[in-house]
C-alpha positions in Angstrom: -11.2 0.7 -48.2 -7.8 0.4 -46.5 -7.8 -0.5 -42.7 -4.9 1.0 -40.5 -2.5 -0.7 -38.8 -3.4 1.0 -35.1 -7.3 -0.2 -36.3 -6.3 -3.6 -36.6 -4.3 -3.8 -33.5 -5.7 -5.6 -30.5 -7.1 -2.8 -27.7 -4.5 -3.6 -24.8 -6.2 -5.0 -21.6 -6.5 -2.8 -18.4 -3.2 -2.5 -16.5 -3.7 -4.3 -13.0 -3.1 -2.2 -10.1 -2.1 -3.2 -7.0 -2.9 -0.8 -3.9 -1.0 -0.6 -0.4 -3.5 -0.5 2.2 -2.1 1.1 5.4 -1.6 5.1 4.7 -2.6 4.7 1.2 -6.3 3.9 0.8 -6.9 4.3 4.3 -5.6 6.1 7.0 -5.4 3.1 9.5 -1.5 4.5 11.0 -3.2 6.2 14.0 -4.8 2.7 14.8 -1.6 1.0 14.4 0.4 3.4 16.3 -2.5 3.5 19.4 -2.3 -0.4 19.0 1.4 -0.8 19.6 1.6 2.0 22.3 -0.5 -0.1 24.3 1.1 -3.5 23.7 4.5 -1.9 24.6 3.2 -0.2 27.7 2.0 -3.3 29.0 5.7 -4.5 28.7 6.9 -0.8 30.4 7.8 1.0 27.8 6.0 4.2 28.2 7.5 6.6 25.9 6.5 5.4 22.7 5.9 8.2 20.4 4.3 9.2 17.0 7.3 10.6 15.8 8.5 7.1 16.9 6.1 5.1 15.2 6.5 6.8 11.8 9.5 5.1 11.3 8.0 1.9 10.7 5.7 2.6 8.3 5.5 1.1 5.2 7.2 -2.0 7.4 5.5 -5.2 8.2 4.2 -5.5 11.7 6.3 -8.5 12.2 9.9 -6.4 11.1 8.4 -3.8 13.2 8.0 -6.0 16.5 11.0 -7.4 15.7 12.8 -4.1 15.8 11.3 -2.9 18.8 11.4 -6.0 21.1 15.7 -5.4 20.7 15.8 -1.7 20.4 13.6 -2.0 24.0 14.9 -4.9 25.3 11.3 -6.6 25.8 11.4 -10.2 27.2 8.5 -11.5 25.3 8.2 -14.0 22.7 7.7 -12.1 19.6 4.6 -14.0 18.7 3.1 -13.1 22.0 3.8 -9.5 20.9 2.1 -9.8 17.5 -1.1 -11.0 18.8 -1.3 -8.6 21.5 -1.1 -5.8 18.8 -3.3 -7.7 16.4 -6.0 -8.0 19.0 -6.0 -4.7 19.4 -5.4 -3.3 15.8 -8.6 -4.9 15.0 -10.6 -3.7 17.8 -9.8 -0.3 17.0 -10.2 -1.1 13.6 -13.9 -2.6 13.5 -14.6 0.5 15.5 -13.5 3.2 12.9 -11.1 3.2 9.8 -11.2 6.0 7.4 -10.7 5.6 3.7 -9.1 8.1 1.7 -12.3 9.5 -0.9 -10.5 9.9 -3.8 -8.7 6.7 -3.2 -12.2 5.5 -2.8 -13.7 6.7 -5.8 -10.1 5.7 -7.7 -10.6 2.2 -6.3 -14.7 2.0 -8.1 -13.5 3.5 -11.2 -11.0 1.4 -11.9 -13.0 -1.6 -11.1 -15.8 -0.5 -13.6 -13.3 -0.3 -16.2 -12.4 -3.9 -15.8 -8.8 -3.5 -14.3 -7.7 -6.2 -12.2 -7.3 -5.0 -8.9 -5.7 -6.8 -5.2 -4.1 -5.2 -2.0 -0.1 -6.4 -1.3 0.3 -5.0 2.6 2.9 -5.6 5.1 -0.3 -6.1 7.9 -2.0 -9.6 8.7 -4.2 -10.9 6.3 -7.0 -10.8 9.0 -6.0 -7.5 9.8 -6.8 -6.3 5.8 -10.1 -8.3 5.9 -10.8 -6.8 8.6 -10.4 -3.3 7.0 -11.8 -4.1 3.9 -15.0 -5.8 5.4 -14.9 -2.7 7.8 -15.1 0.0 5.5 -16.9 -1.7 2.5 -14.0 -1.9 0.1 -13.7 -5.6 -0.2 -16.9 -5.7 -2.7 -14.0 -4.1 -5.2 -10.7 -5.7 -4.0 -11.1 -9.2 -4.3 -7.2 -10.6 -4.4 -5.5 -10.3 -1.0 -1.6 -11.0 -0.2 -0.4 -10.3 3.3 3.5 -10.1 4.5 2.6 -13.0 5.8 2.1 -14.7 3.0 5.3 -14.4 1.7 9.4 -14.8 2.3 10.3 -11.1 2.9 8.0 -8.0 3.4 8.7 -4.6 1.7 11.3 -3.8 0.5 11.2 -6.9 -1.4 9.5 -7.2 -4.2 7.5 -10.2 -2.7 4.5 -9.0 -2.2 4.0 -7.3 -5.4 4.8 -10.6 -7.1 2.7 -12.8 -5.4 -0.2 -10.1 -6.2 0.3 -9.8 -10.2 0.8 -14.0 -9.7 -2.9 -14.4 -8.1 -3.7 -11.7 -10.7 -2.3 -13.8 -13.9 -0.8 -10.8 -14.6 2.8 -10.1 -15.3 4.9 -8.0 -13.3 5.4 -5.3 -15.7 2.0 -4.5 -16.8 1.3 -3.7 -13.1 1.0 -0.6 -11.1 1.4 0.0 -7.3 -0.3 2.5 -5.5 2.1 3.3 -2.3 2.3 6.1 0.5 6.0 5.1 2.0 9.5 4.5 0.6 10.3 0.7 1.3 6.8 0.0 -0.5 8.1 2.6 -3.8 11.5 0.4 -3.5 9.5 -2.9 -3.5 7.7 -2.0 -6.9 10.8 -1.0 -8.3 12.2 -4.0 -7.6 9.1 -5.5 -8.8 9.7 -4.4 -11.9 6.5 -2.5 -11.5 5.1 1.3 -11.9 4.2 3.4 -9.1 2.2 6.0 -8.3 3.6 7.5 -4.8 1.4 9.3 -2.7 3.7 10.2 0.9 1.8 9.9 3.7 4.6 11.3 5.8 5.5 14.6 4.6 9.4 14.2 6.1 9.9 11.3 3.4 9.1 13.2 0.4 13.0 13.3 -0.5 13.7 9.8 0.5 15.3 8.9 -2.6 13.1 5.6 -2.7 10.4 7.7 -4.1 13.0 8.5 -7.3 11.6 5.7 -9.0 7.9 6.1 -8.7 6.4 6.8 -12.5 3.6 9.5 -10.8 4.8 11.1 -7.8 2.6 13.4 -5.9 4.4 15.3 -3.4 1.7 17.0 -1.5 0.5 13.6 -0.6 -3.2 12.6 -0.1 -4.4 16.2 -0.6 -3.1 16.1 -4.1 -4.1 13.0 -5.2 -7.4 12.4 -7.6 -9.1 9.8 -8.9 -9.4 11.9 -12.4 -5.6 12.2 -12.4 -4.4 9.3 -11.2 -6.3 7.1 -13.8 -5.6 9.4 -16.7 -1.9 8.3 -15.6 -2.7 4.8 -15.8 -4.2 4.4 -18.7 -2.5 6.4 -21.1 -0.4 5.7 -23.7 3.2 5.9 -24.1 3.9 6.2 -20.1 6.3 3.9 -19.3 9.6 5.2 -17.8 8.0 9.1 -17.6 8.0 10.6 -14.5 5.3 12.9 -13.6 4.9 15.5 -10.4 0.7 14.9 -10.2 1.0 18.7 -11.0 -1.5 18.7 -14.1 -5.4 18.3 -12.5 
């Protein structure tokens, strides 16, 4: 009896997969933006706006203080503005954080199949144990890297890197779940595939997204679990580019 070539071949391991926290497995952006509207308003700047906030995410809270302490002209050590919006993230956080239920049930599938699995976020790491601890994800997620962590948030690659490191995994047999464009651009640059799920429906053209392998337009709504790992795990994907379209 002759044995095949594809019989004797060694069943590849599963793919690691790195997940974005903020706007893709939960929906923790109306925290962050009540969070900062408070810290700036105790500095007087009282016309800080959704609209306003939605330009930072998928930035590190950090970059994003940074911004807005010279866009506003705030006379405040920067440091002094982090913890006063990291107090109060996790306040709000403890209290409620929703997580996305297909991400959910994505998250517990892939973890029974044996994929590797960490979070690479531009928030503090207490900010993400927080979450995690919060909302009962952590059992799955063991492997952690914060902005913080790290030389450069997103767009660099950095945190990525230092995920599929922790992960003994290299970059290239990674995926990245990610709901904004800097985070698409870091696993580019990453040399990693992405499945893009836009949280903010006015980014949907931002060319960043170009690059994502499994790009679902409609955002949250039309992503699922079933889908999403079909994408990951099937053969032959690299470098194809798919619209979620087929359930």
């Amino acid at each position: 009896m002759s044995i095949s070539a594809d019989a004797t071949r060694p069943a590849a391991s599963p793919a690691p997969v790195i997940f974005d926290l903020d706007g893709t497995l939960v929906d923790s952006e109306p925290n962050y933006y009540e969070a900062g509207r408070g810290v700036l308003a105790r500095y007087g700047v009282t016309d800080f706006t959704w609209e306003d906030h939605t330009r930072f995410i998928g930035i590190g809270t950090r970059e994003t203080l940074e911004t807005l302490k010279r866009e506003y002209g705030i006379d405040a050590p920067l440091d002094e503005l982090l913890a006063g919006k990291n107090r109060a993230y996790l306040e709000l956080a403890r209290a409620h954080t929703e997580v996305f239920p297909e991400m959910r049930a994505f998250v517990e599938r892939l973890h029974t199949a044996g994929h590797p699995l960490a979070v690479a976020s531009g928030s503090s790491r207490s900010a993400i144990e927080t979450v995690l601890a919060a909302t009962g994800l952590d059992a799955w997620l063991p492997v952690l890297v914060s902005a913080e962590e790290v030389a450069q948030g997103k767009p660099a690659p950095d945190v990525f890197l230092e995920a599929a490191r922790r992960l003994g995994a290299a970059p290239e047999t990674c995926v990245v779940l990610e709901d904004a464009p800097p985070g698409a651009e870091a696993a580019r640059r990453a040399g990693m595939r992405c499945v893009a799920v836009p949280y903010v429906p006015e980014t949907v053209a931002d060319p960043a997204f170009g690059s994502a392998g499994l790009f679902l337009p409609g955002g949250q709504k039309e992503f699922t679990a079933e889908a999403a790992y079909r994408w990951v795990t099937k053969d032959g994907n690299e470098g194809r580019r798919d619209r979620g379209d087929e359930r």
